[in-house]
Steps between C-alpha positions, in 0.01 A plus 500: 500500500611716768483795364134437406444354800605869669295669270203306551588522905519902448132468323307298735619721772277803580691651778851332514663492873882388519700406271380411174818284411459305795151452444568326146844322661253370724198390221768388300616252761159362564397480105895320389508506133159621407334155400226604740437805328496334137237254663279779616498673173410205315187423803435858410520411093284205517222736749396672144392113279403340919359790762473398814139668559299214435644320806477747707165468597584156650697626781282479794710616754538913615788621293663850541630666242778747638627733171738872551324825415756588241564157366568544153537130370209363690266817549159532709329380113654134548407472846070610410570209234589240755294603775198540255524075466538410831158418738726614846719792402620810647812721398733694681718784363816648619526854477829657404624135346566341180523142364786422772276649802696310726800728432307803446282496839579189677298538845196565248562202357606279811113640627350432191602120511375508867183634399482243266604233705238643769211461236583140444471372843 
């Protein structure tokens, strides 16, 4: 598991800062023994016979979808899919970041939860 858990830290990276060991010391930490991960990877399993589209459209309140420019396991194409169900949507991308944009530009992403924050007051 750790080993796959670096490799999989090393691809959702797009411009790594630090130490990449101590990035996955530290993800390891928070995630224990992987059961989290199994769990999302069955949610993600059970997306394909149940999407999630159709409920979408119920969710009245503004939502902000925040995605990395170079995020390879969630790309720009997933985010169009979401935001294309929701009434009150907007998106915000992170230049320069992958999936783990809070690692790859964090003040982007600290002002990109503010903005979103902002939007829902």
């Amino acid at each position: 598991f750790e080993r796959g858990l670096a490799d999989d830290t090393a691809a959702q990276l797009a411009r790594p800062r630090g130490d990449l060991d101590a990035i996955v010391r530290r993800r390891l930490a928070a995630v224990g023994a992987g059961s989290g991960y199994v769990n999302a990877a069955s949610a993600m399993i059970g997306l394909a016979e149940h999407p999630l589209s159709a409920g979408l459209a119920a969710i009245t309140q503004p939502v902000t979808v925040i995605g990395g420019a170079e995020d390879q396991f969630c790309p720009r194409k997933a985010a169009e899919m979401i935001l294309s169900e929701l009434p009150d949507a907007c998106y915000i991308e992170i230049p320069h970041a992958g999936h783990l944009m809070c690692l790859d530009q964090p003040a982007a992403y600290i002002a990109a939860i503010r903005r979103a924050l902002r939007r829902r007051t």
